[in-house]
N, C-alpha and C positions, 0 to 999 in steps of 0.2 A: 846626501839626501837634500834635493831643489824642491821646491814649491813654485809653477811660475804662477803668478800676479796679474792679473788682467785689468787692475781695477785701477783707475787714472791718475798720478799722484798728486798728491797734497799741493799743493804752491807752496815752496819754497821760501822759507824767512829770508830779511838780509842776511849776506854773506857774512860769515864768522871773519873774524883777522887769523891769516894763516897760521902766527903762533897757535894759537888759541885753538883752532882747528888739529894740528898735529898733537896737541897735549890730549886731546880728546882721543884721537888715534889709538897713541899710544896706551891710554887709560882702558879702552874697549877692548887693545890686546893682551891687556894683562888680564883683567877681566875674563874673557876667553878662555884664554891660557889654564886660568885658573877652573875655571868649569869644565874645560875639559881633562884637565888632569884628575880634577875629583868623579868627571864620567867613563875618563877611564879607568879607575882606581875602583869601578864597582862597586859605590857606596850606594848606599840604601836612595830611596826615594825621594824618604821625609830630611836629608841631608842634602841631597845637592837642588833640590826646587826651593827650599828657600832661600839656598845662598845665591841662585838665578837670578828670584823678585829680588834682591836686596840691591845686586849689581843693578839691576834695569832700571829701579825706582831713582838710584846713585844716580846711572846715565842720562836717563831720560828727565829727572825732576818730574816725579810722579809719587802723589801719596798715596796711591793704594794701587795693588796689582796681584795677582790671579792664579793658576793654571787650575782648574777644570778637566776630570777625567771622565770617562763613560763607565758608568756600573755596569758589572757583566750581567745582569739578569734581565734588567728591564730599558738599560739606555740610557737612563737618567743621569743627569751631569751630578757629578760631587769632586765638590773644592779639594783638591789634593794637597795644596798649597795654597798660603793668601798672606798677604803683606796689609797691614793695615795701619794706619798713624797710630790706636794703639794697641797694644800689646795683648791687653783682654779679649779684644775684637777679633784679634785673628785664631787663639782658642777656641772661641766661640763661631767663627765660619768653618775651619777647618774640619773636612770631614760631613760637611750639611749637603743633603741630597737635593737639585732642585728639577723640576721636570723642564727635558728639555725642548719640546715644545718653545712654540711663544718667546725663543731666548736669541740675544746676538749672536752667542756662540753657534746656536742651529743654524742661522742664517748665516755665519762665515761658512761654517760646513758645507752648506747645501749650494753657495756660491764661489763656494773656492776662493775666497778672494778675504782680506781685512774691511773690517767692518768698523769708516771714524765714528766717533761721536763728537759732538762738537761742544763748546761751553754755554751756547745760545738753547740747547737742547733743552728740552722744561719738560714733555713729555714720555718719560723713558719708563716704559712699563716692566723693563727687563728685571725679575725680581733679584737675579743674582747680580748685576749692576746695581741694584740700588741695596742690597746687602753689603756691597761691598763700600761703597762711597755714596748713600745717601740720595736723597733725591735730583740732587746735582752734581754732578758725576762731575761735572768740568769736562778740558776736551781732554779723549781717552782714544784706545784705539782696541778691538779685539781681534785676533789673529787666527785664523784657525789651525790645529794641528792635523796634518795629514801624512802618514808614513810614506814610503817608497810605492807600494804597491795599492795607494789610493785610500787605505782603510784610517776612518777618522779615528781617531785619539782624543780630541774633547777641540780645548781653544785656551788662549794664553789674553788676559787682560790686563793694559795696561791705564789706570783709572786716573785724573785728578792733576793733570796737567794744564799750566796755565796759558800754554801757548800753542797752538797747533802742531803737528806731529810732521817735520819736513822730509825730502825723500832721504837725509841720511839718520834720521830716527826709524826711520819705516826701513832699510836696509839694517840698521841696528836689529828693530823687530825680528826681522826674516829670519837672522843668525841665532838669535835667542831661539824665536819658536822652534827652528830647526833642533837644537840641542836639546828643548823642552820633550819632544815628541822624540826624542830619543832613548832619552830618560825614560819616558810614561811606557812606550812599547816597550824597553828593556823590564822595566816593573813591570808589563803585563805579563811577560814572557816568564818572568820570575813565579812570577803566581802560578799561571797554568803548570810552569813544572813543579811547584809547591804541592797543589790543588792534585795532581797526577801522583807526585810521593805520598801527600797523604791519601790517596785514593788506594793504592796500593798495599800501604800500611794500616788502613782498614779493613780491607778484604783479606789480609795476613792476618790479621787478628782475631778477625771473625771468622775464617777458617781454621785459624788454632785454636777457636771455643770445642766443645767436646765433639768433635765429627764421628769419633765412636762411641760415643755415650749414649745412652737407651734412657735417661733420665729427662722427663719433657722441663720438668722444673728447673735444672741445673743447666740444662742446654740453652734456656733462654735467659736466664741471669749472666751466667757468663759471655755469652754472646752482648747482651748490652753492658756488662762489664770493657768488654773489649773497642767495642764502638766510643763510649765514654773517654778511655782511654785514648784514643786514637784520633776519633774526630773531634775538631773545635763545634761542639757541641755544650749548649747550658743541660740537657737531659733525652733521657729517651722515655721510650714506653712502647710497652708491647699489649697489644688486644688478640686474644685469642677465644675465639668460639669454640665451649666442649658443651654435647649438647644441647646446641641451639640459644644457648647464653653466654655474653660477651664479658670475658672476664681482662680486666684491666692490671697491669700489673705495670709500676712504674720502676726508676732505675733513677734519681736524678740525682745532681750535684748542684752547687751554689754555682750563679757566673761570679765577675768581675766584683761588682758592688753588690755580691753576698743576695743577690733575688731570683728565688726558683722560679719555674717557666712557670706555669699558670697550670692546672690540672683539674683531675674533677668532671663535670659535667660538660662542659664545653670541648676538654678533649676525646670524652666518651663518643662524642656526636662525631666527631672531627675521624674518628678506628668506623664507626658506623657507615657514615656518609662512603668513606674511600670502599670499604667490604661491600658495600650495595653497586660502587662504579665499577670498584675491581681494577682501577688507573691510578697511579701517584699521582698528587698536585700537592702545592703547596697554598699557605695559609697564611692569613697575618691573624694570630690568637692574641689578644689583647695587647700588652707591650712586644709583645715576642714573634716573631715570626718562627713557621712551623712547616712541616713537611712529613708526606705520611704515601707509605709505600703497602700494597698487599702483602698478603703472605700468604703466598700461592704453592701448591703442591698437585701439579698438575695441571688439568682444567678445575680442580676444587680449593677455594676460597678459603682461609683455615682462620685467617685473620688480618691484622694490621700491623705496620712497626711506624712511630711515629717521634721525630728529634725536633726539640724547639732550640732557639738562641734568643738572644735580644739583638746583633745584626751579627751580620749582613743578610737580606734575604737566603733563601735557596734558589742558585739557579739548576739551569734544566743536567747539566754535569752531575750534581749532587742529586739531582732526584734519581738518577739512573743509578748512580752508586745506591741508593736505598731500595731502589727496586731490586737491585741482585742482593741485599740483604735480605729483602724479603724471603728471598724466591729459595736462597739458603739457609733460612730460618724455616723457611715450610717442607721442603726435604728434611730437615732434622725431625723436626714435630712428626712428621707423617711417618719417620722410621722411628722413633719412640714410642710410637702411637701402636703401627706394627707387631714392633715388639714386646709392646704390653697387650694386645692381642693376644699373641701365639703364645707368648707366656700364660697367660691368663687357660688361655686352652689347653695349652701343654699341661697344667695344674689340673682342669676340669678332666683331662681326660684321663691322669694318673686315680683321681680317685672314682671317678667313674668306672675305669680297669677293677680297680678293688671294692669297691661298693657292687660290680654289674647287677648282679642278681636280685639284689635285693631292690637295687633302682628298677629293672627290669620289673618288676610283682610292682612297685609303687607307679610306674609310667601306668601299665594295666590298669588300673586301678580307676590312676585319675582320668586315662582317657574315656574310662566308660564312665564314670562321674559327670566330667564335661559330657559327652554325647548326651547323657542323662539330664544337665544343667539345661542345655543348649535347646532340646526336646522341650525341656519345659517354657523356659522361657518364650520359644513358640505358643506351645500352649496357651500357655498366659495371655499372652497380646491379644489373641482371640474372642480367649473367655472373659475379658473386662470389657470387651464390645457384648456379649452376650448378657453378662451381669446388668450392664447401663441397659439394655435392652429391658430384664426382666426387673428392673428397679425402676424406670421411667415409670409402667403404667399403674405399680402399686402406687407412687407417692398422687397418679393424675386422678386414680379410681379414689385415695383416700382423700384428699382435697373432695372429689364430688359428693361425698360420702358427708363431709363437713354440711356442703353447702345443701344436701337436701336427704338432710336428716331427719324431717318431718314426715318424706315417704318413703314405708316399708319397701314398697316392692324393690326399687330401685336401688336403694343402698342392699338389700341380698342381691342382686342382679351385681351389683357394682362390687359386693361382699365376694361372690364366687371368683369374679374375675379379676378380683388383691388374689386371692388364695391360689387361682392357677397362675399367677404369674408368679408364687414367690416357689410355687413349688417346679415352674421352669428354671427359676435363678437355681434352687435346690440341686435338680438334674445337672446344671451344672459346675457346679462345687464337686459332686459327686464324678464327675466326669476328670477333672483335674486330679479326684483323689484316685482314682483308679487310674490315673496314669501314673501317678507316682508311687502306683502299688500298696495304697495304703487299700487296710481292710474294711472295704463296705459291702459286702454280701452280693450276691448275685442282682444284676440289672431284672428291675420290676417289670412284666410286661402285661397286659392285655390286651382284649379286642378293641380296637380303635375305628370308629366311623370314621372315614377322611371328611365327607361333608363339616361333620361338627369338627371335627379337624382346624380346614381352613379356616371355618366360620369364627373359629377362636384366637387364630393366630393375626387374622384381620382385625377382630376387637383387642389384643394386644396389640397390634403395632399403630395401631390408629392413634394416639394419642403424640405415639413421636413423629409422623411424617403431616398431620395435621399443623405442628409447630413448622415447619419447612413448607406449607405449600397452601394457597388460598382453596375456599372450598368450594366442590366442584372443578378445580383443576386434573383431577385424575378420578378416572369412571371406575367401580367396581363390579367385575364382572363374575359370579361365582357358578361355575355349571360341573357339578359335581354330583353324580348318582348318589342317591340315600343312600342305597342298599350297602355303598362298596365300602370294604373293610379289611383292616390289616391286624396283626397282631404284633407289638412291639411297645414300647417307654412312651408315652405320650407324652412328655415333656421334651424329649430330644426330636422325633419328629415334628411337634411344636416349634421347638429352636428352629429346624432346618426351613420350616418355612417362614419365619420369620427372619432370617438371613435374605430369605431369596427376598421376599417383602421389602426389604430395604436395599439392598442390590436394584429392586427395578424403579424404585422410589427416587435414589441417587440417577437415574438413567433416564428420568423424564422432570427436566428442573423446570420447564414449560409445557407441564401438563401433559396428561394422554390416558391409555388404558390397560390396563393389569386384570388380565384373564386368568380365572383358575378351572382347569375344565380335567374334570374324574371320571374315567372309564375303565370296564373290566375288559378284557382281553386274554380271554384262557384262563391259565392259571395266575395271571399278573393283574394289579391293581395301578393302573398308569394314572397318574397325577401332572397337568403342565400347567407351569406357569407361564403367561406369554405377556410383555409389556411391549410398548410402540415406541420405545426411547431410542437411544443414541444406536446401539446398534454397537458390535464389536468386530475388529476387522479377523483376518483368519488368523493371522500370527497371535494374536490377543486371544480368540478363541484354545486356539491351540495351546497356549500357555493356562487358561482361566483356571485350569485344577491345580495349578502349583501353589505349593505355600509361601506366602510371602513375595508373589508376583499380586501386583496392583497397575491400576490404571490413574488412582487417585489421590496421589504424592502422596502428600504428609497425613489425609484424612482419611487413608484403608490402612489396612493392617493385611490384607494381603490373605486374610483366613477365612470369610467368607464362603465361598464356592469348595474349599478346600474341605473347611470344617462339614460344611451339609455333602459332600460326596463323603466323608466318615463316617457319615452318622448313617448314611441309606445303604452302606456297606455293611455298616455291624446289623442292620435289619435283612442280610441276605439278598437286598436290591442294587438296584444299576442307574446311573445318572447320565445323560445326553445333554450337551448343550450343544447350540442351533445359533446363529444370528447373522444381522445384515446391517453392515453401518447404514443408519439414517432409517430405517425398517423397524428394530428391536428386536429383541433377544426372546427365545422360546428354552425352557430350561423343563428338560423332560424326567421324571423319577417314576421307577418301574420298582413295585416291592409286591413281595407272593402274597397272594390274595386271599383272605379269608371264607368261606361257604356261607357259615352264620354270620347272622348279621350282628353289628354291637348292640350291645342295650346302652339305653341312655343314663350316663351317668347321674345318681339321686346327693343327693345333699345330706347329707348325715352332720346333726349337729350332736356334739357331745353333752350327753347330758348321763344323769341317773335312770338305770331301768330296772324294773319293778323286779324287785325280790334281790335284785342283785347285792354282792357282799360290801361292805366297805370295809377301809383300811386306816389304821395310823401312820401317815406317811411322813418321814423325815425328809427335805427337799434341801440339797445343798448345789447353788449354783454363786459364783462371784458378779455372775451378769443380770443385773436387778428388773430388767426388762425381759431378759429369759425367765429368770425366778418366777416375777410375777404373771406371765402369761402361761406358764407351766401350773403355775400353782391352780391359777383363776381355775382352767380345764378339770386340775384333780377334784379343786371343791366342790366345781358345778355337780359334778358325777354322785358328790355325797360322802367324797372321803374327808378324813382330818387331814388336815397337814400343815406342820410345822416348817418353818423356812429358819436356813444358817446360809450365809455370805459366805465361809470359810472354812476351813475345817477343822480348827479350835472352836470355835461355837458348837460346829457340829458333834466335838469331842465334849461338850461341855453338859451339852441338852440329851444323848445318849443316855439310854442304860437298858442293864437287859429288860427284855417283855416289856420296854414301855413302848415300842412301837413295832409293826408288823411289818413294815417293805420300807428301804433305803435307796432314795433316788439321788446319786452323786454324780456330778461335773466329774470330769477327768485333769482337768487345769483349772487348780486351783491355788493362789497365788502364794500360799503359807506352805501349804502341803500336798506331794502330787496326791493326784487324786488313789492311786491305786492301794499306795501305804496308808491313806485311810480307810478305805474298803478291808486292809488287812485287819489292819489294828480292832476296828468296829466287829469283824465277825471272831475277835479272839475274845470280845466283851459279850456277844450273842451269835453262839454258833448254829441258832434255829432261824435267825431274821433273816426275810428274804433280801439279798443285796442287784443292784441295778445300776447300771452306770452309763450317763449320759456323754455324748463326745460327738465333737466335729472335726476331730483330729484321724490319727494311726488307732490302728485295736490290731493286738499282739495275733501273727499269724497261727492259725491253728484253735479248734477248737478246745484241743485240751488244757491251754492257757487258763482259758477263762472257767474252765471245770476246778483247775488244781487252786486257781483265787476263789472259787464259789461264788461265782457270780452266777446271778439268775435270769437278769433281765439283761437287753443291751440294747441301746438306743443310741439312732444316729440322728444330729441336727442338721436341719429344723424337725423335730419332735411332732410327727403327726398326732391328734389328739385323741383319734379314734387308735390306732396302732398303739396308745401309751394306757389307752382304758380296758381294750382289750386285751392287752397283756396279763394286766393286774388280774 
């Protein structure tokens, strides 16, 4: 192994006396001799590179000297050897990483040639020269190592020599480096097949972890059992995602000087960070450098495997052996995972086998439960748009009612139109309840003028679309025949068109015009509403009667158009809608037409009528604002009545013949309502009993025959319907 030298030689000291020259001779071949018998004898590294520097420093009259290797990961020079005056010192350089950049040794490398330094030299930036001899190196020389086939090996320095370096120091040199970079290739060569056995005997180990094991727990303890073992590793750790949470699990041992790797949060981030790239890399975690591989099972990410030390980095060798750990950590997991699957199933469907039938009658069940849930919940969504409907213009009409309570007409004006909007909010309570099959008696109908109709559903909506829109912004147009008349719930046709009211309201946010034009045709009563807003394309058309399609993200509910084609349904009529983007929407309702016309709804206040009877009334409700607006009515009328919060009071103020009719709540908070109804007619089996509820009433009329119930009343309590009962 030659190196040829390009670089000019030194000038030559005076000539040595030929004794003196031969004893040097001879002294170099023993020297030699000696080093190569200890390189051929296969000794370890950290044996024959110091007894190299020892000879050279002898030879040459040098106090400090070198050889410098290449780290396999990043390049960096590290002192493999060093000779230093003293003894502490070379401890302390042996083994220190310096970047090779910026160093003589790069620059022998990269010129193939020795690199003098001279004793006049003052500027010597080279950190690993001035680590080794100080800021004044004296005159020195560094040599580069270069194998047979070109590949550098580091560089051999020799530091702190008093006299210049002649060409037979620098042919001493040549022989040295030559044997150094023999040495160093032989120890790299050593490594890699080291690095290759223990790669080997990793992947043995970690395929002798349970390869047939179905246990996810034991398969990855043992599996970094084995790794531990095998690789020069301070620890491991394994991160594994079971739904969609990273759970960490460690494995570590003590290193050298008794200090576990670092853990905890910073390694959490370190399993996160690789599971988000899905690539191994490597890390420097506080003292420790670290290395973190997938755990791949498939194209799916399952988690992380990650091994710290305190050195040597990880190079790109060792990341690739932790990637095939991964990759057979994630085939185990995914077959344990598997297997507790089909296990799990194989369970579910042995007792399912044995259960069938009975699970069969409970699936039935709950799916028509759900279906029933599902319906409502529907429902619901709707009817809390309808509630805030019929609840805005009570609280705007009772606020105006405040403010000008000094005149009559207006506050009854403004009086009527609290009362039809709480009995539209009514209508639909009632409407929820009869979807859910609870018992509220057949839907109320009469003959309904449409003119006074719409005219009432525009003074309900007016108070909410007046808050959204300056006034004068949207014209009202109302062309509706006196005469025309339908018979059906005036509270739900009410609703229907205050849906569409707000539908054309939402459809013109920069003003325009909402037409309502009523005409007969045969035996039909046709009603259209027409606004000049936005206009709907055909697919939006097409769609508009579905439940829960909307145009208006987060602010429709999708029930709208759906709920008023319900309602013109259950009245026996038919709905049309019409539109044209940037034109507006015409929404058409056809309902059979009535001959007679309506009569105009009168105002009946409750009060006392002449000759009529009065009663001693027992009044039991838990809601102090029902109590008392219940009671106010019965006494206005002339009756007594007593009020109980509960129904131990109520138990308490009883007794026979002291009073004539019993008006009870149904929920009430002590005692349900019904077993006080009981109890009370076991104490007076002549008193007339009544019961008030906004809940269920037990299907069937004989229910409430076989409790002797006489009265039955559903909330809100009309106050004529609760006078005329009496």
């Amino acid at each position: 192994m030659t190196t040829e030298w390009t670089s000019p030689v030194p000038p030559a000291p005076p000539s040595a006396p030929p004794t003196r020259l031969l004893e040097r001779r001879e002294q170099e071949l023993a020297f030699l001799a000696e080093i190569t018998h200890v390189l051929a004898a296969a000794k370890e590294l950290r044996e024959l590179l110091p007894l190299l520097l020892d000879r050279l420093c002898l030879l040459l009259r040098c106090e400090s000297a070198a050889v410098a290797g290449m780290a396999p990961v990043n390049g960096d020079l590290v002192v493999l050897a060093a000779r230093t005056p003293a003894a502490a010192g070379e401890e302390r350089v042996r083994g220190r990483a310096f970047p090779r950049a910026a160093t003589l040794v790069d620059r022998a490398l990269c010129e193939r040639r020795p690199i003098p330094l001279r004793a006049d030299d003052t500027a010597i930036e080279d950190p690993l020269v001035r680590t080794l001899a100080g800021a004044r190196p004296g005159n020195g020389m560094v040599v580069p190592l270069i194998g047979a086939a070109g590949t550098a090996h580091g560089g051999l320095l020799a530091l702190g020599r008093a006299d210049p370096f002649g060409p037979e120091d620098l042919r001493l040199l040549r022989v040295l480096a030559e044997q150094a970079t023999i040495a160093v290739a032989r120890a790299e060569q050593q490594r890699v097949r080291a690095e290759d056995a223990m790669y080997r005997d990793v992947l043995r180990a970690v395929l002798r972890a349970p390869a047939s094991g179905f246990d996810e727990h034991a398969l990855i303890s043992e599996t970094m059992d084995a790794v531990l073992a095998a690789w020069p590793v301070d620890g491991i750790e394994v991160g594994v995602r079971d739904g969609g949470e990273l759970r960490v699990r460690a494995n570590y041992r003590p290193s050298r000087d008794g200090v576990y790797p670092e853990g905890g949060r910073r390694h959490r981030l370190l399993h996160e960070r690789i599971i988000e790239d899905g690539a191994p890399a490597a890390f420097r975690s506080g003292p420790h450098h670290a290395a973190c591989a997938p755990i791949r099972a498939g194209d799916r990410l399952l988690g992380s495997v990650l091994v710290a030390r305190r050195h040597p980095p990880f190079p790109d060798r060792e990341l690739d052996l932790l990637e095939v750990i991964g990759n057979h950590l994630g085939a185990g997991i995914e077959r344990a995972r598997a297997f507790r699957r089909i296990t799990t199933e194989a369970h579910q469907l042995e007792r399912t086998a044995a259960e069938r039938s009975a699970i069969l009658q409970q699936t039935q069940e709950q799916l028509a439960r759900s279906q029933w849930l599902a319906s409502l919940g529907e429902l619901a969504a709707g009817v809390a748009h309808d509630l805030n409907n019929a609840l805005n213009p009570i609280v705007a009409f009772a606020e105006l009612i405040k403010e000008h309570g000094d005149r009559p007409a207006q506050v009854r004006t403004y009086a009527e139109r609290i009362l039809m909007a709480a009995k539209g909010g009514a209508e639909t309570v009632r409407r929820i309840q009869r979807f859910t099959r609870h018992r509220l008696g057949a839907l109320p109908v009469e003959v309904i003028s449409l003119a006074a109709l719409v005219q009432e559903a525009v003074e309900l909506s007016r108070p909410t679309w007046t808050k959204h829109t300056r006034p004068g912004m949207i014209e009202w147009v109302e062309d509706v025949d006196p005469g025309l008349a339908v018979q059906g719930n005036p509270g739900e046709l009410r609703q229907a068109l205050m849906n569409l009211i707000s539908n054309a309201v939402d459809a013109m946010p920069d003003g325009g015009s909402l037409r309502f034009i009523g005409r007969a045709e045969g035996d039909l009563a046709l009603v259209a509403v027409q606004d000049t807003g936005n206009g709907m394309t055909p697919d939006v058309v097409e769609r508009a009667l579905e439940p829960f399609f909307t145009t208006k993200g987060v602010h429709g509910t999708g029930l709208g158009l759906p709920e008023v084609f319900g309602i013109v349904r259950r009245h026996g009529g038919n709905l049309e809608v019409e539109s044209w983007p940037g034109v507006g929407t015409t929404v058409l309702i056809s309902l059979p037409r009535m001959k007679t016309a309506a009569q105009p709804a009168k105002l009946v206040r409750p009060g006392r009528a002449p000759g009529a009877n009065t009663f001693r009334i027992l009044l039991i409700d838990d809601n102090l604002l029902s109590l008392e607006a219940t009671a106010a009515s019965l006494r206005a009328a002339g009756h007594a009545v007593t009020t109980a919060v509960n129904a131990q009071t109520a138990l308490r103020l009883f007794g026979a013949g002291r009073y004539d009719v019993v008006l009870s709540d149904l929920g009430l908070p002590d005692l349900n309502g019904w077993e006080l109804v009981d109890q009370l007619r076991i104490f007076d089996p002549d008193v007339r009993l009544g019961v008030i509820t906004g809940w269920s009433l037990p299907e069937g009329d004989e229910e409430l025959t076989r409790r002797g119930i006489d009265l039955v009343f559903v909330k809100p309590v009309d106050p004529e319907e609760l006078l005329a009962a009496l």
